[in-house]
N, CA, C and O atoms as a GROMACS GRO file, in nm:
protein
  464
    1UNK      N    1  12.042   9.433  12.623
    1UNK     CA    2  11.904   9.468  12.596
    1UNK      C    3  11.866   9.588  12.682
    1UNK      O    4  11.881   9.587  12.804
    2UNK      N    5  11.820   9.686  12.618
    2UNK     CA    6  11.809   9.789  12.701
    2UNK      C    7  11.654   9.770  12.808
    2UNK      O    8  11.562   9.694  12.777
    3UNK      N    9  11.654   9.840  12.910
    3UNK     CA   10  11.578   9.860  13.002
    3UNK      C   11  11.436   9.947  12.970
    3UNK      O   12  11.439  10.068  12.946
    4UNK      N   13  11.336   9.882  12.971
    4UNK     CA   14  11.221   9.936  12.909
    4UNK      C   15  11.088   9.927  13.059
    4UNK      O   16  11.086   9.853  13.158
    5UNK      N   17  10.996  10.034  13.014
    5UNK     CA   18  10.911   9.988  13.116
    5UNK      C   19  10.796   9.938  13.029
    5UNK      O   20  10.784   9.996  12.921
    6UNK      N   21  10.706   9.838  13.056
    6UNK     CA   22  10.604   9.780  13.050
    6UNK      C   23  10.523   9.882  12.959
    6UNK      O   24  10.497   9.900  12.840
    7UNK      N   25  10.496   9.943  13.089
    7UNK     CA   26  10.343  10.029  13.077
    7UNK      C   27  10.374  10.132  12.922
    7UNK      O   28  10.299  10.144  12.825
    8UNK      N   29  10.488  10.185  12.944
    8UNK     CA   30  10.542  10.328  12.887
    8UNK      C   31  10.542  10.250  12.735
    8UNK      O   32  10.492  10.305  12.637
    9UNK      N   33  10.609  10.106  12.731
    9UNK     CA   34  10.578  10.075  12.586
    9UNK      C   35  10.445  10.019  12.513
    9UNK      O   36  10.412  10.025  12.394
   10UNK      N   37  10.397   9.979  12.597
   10UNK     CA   38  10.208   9.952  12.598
   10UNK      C   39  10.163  10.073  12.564
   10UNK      O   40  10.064  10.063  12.492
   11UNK      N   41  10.204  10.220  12.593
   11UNK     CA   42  10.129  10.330  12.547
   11UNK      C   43  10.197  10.370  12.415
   11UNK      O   44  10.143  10.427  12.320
   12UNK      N   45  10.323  10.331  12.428
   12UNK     CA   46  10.346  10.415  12.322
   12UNK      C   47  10.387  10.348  12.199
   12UNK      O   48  10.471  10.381  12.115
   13UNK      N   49  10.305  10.240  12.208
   13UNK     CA   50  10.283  10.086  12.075
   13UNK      C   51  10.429  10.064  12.074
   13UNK      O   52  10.488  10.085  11.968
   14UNK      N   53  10.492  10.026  12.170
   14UNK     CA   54  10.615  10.000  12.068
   14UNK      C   55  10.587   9.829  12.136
   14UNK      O   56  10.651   9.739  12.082
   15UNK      N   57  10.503   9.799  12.237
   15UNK     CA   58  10.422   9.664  12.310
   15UNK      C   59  10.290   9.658  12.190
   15UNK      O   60  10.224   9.757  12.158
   16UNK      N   61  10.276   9.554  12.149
   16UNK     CA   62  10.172   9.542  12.050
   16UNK      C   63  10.068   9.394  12.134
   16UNK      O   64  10.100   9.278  12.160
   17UNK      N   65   9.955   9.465  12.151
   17UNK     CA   66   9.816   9.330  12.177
   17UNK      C   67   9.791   9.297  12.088
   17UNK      O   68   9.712   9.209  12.120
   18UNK      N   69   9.794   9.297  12.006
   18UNK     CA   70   9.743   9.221  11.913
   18UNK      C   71   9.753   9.092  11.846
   18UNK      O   72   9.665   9.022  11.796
   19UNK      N   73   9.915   9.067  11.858
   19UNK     CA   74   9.957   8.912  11.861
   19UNK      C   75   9.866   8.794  11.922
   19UNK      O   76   9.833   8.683  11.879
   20UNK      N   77   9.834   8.878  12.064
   20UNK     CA   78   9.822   8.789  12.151
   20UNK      C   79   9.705   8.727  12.124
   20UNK      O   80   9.679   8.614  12.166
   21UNK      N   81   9.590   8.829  12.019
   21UNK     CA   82   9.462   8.782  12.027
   21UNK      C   83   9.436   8.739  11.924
   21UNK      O   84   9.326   8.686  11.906
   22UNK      N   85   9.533   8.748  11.820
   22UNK     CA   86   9.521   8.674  11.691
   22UNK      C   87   9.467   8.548  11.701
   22UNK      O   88   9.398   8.518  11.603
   23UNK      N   89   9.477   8.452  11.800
   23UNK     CA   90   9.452   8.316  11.769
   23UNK      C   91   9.320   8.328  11.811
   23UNK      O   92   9.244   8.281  11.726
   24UNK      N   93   9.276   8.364  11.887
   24UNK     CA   94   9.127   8.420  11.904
   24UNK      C   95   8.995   8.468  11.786
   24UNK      O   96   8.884   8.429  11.748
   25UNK      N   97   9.072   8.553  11.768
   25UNK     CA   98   9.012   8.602  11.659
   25UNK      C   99   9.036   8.488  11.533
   25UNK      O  100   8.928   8.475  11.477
   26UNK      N  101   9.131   8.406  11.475
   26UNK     CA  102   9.119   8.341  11.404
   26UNK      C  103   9.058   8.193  11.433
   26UNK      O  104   9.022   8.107  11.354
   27UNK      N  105   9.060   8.194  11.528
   27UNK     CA  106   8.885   8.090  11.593
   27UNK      C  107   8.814   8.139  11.553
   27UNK      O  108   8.802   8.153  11.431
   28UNK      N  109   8.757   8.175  11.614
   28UNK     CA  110   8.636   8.311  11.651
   28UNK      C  111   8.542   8.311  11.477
   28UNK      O  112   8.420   8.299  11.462
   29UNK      N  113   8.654   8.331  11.364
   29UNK     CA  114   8.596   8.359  11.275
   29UNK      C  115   8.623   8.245  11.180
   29UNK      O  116   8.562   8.230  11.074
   30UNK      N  117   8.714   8.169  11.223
   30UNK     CA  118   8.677   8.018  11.149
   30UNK      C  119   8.558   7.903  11.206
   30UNK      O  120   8.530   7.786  11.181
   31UNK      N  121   8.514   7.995  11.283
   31UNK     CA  122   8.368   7.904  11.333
   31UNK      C  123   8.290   7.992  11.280
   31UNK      O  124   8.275   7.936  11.172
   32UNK      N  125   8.204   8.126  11.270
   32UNK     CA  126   8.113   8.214  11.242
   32UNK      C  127   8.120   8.195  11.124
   32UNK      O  128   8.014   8.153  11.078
   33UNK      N  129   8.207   8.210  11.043
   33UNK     CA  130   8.246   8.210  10.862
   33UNK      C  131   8.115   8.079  10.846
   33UNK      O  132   8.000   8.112  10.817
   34UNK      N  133   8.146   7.960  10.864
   34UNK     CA  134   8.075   7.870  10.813
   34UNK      C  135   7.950   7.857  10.822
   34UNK      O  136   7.876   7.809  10.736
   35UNK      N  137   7.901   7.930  11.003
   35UNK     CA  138   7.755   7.952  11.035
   35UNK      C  139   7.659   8.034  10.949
   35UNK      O  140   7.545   8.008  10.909
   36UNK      N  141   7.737   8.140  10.930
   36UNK     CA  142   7.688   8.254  10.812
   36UNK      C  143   7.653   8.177  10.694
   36UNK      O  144   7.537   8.144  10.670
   37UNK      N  145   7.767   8.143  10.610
   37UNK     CA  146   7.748   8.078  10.480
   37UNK      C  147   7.609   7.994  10.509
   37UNK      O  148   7.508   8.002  10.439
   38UNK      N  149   7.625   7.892  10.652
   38UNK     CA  150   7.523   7.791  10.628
   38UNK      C  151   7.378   7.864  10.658
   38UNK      O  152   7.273   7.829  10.603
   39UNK      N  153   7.388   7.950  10.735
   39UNK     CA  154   7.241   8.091  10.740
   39UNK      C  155   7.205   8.075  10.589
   39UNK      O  156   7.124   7.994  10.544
   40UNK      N  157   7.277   8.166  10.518
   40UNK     CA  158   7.306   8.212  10.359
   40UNK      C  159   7.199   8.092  10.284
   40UNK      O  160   7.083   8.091  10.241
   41UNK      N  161   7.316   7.992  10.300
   41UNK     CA  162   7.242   7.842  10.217
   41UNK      C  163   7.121   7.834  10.309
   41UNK      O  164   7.071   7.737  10.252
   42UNK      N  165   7.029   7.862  10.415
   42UNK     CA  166   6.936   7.826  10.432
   42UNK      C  167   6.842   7.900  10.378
   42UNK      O  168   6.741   7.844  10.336
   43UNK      N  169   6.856   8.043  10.368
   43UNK     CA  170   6.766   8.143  10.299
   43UNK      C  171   6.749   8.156  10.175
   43UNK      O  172   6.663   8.224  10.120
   44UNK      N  173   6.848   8.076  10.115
   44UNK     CA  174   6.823   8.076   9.943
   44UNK      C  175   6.737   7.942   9.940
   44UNK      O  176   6.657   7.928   9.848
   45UNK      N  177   6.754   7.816  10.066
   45UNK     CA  178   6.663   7.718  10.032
   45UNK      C  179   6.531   7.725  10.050
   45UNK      O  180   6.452   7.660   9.982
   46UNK      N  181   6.494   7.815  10.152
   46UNK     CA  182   6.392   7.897  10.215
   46UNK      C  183   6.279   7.949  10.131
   46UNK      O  184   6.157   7.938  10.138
   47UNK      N  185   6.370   8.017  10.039
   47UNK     CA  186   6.236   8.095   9.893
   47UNK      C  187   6.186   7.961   9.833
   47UNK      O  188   6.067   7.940   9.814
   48UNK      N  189   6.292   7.864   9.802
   48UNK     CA  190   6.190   7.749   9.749
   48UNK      C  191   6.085   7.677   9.814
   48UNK      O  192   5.984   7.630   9.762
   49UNK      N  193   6.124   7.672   9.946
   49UNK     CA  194   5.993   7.652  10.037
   49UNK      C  195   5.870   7.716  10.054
   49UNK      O  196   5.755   7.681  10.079
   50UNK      N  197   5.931   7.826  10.031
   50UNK     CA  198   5.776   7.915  10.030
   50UNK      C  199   5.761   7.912   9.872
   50UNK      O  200   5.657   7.856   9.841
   51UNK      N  201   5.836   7.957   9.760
   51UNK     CA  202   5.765   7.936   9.671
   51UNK      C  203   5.669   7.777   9.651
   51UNK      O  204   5.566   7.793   9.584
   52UNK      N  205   5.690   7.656   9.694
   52UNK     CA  206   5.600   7.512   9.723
   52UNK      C  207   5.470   7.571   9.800
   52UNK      O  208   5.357   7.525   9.815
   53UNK      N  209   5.513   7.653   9.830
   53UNK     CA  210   5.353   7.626   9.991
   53UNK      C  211   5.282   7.756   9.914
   53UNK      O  212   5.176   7.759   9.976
   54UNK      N  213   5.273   7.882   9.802
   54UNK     CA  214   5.270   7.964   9.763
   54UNK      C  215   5.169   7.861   9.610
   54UNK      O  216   5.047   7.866   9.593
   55UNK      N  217   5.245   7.800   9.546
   55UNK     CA  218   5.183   7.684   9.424
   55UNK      C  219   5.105   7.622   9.512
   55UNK      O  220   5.005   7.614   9.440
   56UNK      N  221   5.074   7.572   9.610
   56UNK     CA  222   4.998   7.426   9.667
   56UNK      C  223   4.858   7.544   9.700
   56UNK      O  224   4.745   7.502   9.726
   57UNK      N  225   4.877   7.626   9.696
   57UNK     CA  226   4.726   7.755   9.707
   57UNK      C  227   4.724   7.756   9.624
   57UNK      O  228   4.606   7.750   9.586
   58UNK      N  229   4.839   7.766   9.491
   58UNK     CA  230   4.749   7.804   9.352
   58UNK      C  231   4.772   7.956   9.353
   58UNK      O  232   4.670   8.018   9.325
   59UNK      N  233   4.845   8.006   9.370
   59UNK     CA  234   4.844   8.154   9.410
   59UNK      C  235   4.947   8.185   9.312
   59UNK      O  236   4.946   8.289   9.246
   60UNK      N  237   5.071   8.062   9.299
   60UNK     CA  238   5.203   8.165   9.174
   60UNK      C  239   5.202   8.037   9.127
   60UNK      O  240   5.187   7.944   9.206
   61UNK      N  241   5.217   8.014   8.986
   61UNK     CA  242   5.283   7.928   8.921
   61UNK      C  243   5.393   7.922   8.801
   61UNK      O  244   5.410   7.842   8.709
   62UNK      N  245   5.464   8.047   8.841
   62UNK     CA  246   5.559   8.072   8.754
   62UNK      C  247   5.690   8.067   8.840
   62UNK      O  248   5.798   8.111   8.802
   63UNK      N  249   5.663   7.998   8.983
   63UNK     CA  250   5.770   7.986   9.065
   63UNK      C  251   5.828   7.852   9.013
   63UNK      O  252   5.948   7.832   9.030
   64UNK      N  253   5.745   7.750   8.946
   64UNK     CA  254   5.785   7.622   8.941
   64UNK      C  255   5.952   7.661   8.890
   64UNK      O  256   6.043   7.608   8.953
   65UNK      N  257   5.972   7.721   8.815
   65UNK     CA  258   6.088   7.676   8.705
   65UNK      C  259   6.236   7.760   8.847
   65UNK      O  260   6.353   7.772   8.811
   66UNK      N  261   6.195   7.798   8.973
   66UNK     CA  262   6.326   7.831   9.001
   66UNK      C  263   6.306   7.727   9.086
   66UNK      O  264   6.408   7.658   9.094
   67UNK      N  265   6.209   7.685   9.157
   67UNK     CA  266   6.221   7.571   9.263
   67UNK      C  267   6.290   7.400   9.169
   67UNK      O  268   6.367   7.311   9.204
   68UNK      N  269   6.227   7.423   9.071
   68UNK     CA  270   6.302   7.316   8.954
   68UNK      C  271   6.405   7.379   8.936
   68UNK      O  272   6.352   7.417   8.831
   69UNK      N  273   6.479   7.417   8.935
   69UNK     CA  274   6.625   7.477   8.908
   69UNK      C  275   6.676   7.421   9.084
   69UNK      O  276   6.786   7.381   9.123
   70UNK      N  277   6.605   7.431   9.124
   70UNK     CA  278   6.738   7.431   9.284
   70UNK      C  279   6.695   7.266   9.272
   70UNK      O  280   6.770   7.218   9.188
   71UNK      N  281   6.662   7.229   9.291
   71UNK     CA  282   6.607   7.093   9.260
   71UNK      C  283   6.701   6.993   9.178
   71UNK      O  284   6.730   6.882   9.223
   72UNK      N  285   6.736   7.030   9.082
   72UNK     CA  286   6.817   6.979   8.944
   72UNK      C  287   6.941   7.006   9.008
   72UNK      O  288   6.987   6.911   9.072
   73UNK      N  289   7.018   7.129   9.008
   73UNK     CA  290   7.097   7.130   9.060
   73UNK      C  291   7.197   7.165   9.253
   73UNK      O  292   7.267   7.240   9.322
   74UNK      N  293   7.127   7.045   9.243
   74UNK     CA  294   7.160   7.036   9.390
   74UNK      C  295   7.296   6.995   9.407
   74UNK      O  296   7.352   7.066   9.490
   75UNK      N  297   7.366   6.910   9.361
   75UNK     CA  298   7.487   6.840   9.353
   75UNK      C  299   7.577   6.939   9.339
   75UNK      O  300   7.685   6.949   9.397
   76UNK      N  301   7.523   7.019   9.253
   76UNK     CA  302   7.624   7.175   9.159
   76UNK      C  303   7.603   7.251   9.295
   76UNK      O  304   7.703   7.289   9.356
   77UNK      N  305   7.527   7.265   9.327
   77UNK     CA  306   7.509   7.401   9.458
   77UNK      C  307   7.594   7.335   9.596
   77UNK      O  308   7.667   7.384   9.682
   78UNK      N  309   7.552   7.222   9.571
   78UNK     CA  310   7.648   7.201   9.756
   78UNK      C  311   7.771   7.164   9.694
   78UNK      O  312   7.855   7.164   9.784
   79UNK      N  313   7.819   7.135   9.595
   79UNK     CA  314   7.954   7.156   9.575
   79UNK      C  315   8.010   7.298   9.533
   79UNK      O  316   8.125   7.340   9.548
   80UNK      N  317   7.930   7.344   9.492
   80UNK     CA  318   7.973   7.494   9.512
   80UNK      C  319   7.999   7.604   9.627
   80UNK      O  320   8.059   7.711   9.636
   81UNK      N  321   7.882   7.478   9.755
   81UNK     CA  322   7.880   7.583   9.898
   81UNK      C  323   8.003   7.475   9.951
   81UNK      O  324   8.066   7.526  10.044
   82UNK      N  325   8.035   7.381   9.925
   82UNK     CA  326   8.178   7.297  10.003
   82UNK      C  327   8.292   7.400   9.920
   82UNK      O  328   8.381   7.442   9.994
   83UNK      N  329   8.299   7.441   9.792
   83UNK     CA  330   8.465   7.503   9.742
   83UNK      C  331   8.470   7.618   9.820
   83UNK      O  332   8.574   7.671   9.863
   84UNK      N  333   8.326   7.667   9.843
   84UNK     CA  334   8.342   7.844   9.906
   84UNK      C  335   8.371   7.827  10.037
   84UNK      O  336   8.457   7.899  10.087
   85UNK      N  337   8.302   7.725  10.120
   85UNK     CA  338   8.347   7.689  10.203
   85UNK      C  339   8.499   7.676  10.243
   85UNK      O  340   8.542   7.715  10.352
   86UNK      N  341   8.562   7.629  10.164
   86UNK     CA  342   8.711   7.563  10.166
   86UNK      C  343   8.779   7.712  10.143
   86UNK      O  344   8.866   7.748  10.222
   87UNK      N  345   8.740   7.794  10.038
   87UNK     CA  346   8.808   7.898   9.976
   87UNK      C  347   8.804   8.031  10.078
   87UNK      O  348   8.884   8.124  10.085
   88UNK      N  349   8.644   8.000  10.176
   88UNK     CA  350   8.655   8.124  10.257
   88UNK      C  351   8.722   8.094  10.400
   88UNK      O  352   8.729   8.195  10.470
   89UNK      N  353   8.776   7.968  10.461
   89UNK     CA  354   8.843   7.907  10.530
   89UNK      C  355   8.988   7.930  10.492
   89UNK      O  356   9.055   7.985  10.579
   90UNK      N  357   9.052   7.899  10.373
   90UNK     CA  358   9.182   7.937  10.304
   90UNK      C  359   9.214   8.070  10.307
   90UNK      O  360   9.328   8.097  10.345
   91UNK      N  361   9.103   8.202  10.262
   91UNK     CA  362   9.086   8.372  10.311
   91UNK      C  363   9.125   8.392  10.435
   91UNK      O  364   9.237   8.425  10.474
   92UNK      N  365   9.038   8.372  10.490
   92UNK     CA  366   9.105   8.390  10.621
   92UNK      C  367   9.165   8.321  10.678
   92UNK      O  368   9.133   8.336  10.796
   93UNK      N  369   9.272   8.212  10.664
   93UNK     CA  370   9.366   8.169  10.755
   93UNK      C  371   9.473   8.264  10.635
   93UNK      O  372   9.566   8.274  10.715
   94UNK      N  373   9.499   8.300  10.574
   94UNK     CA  374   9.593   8.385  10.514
   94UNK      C  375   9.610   8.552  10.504
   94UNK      O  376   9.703   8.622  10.463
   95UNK      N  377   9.465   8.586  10.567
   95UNK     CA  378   9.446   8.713  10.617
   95UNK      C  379   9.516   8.686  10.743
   95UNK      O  380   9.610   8.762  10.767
   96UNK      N  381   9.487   8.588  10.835
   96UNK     CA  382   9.526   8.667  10.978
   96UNK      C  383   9.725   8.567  10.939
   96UNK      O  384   9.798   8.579  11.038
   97UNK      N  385   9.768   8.516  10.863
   97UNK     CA  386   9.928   8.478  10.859
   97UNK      C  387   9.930   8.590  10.835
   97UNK      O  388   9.945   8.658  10.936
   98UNK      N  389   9.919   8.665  10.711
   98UNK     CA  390   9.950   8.839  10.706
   98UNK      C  391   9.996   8.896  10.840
   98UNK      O  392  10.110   8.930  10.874
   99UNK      N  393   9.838   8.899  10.933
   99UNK     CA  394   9.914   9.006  11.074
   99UNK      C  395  10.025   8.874  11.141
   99UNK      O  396  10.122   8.930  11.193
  100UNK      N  397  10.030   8.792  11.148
  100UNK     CA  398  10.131   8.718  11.197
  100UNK      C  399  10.236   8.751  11.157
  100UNK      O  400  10.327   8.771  11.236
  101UNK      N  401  10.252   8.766  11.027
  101UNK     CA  402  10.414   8.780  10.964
  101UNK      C  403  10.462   8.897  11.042
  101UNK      O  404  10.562   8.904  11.113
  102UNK      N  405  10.321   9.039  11.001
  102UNK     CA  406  10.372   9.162  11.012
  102UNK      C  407  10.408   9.219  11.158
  102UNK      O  408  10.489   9.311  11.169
  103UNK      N  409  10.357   9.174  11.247
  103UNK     CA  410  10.423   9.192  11.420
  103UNK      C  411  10.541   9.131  11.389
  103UNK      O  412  10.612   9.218  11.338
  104UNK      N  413  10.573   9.073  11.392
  104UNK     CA  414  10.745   9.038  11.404
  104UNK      C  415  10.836   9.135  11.331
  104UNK      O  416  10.948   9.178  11.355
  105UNK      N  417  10.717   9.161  11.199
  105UNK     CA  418  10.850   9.289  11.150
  105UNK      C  419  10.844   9.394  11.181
  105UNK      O  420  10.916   9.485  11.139
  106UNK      N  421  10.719   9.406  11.298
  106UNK     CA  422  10.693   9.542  11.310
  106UNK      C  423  10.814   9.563  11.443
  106UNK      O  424  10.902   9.645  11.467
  107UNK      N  425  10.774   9.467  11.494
  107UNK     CA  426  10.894   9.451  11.660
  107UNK      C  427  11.020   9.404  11.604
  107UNK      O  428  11.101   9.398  11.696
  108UNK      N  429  11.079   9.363  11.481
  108UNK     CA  430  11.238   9.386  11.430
  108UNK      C  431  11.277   9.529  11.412
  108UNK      O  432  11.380   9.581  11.455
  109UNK      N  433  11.172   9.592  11.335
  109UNK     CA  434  11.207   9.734  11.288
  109UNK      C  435  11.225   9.834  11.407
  109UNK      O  436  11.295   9.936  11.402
  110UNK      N  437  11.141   9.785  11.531
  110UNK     CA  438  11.126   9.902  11.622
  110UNK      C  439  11.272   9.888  11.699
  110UNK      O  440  11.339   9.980  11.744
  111UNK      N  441  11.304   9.730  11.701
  111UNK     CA  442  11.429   9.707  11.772
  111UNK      C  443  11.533   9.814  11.707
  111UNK      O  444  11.608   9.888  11.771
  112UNK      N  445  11.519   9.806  11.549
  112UNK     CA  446  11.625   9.866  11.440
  112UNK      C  447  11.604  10.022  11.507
  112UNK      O  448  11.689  10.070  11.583
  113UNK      N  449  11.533  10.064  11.484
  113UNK     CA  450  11.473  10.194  11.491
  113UNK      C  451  11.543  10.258  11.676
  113UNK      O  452  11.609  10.360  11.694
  114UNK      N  453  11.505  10.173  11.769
  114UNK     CA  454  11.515  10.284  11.900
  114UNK      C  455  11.668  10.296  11.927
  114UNK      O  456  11.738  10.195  11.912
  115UNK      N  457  11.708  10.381  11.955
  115UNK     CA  458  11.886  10.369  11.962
  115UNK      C  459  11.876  10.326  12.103
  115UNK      O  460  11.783  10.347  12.182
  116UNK      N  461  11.995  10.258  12.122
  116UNK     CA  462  11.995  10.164  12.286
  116UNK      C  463  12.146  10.152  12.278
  116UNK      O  464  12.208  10.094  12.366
   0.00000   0.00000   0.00000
């Protein structure tokens, strides 16, 4: 194995950080992913709240038919926010296997590549 210095391959990428923080980052964003979505699902439940308190003044009554729509299908919507859920959890654990695979081939090729 040839004799390398640290630093000299840290500059000159042939040392890659990024491995190291992969698992980080794929925390990191398998916790936020779901917070977002559940933000998301609160602001679409949100307009129906205000459209209720908006009718109880008497002020819109042509809101009834979307607040009756979220209403009716409630069963359909949170099973729709559990598949996206599942599907945007499945995205990214297969985005960051991608950079997993690709450091190893990137550090086979460089092995291939430096003459020693």
């Amino acid at each position: 194995m040839p004799d390398s210095n640290l630093v000299w391959d840290f500059l000159s990428f042939r040392l890659l950080v990024t491995p190291s923080l992969l698992l980080i980052v794929y925390y990191f964003g398998a916790i936020v992913m779901p917070v977002l979505g559940y933000l998301f699902y609160k602001r679409l439940t949100r307009k129906g709240e205000v459209n209720d308190n908006v009718m109880r003044k008497g002020q819109l009554r042509e809101s009834l038919s979307e607040n009756d729509w979220l209403k009716k299908n409630r069963r359909r919507f949170m099973l729709f926010g559990f598949v996206a859920f599942l599907m945007m959890e499945l995205g990214w654990r297969i985005f960051i296997e991608f950079f997993i695979a690709y450091f190893p081939m990137h550090n086979a090729l460089m092995q291939i590549s430096i003459p020693g």
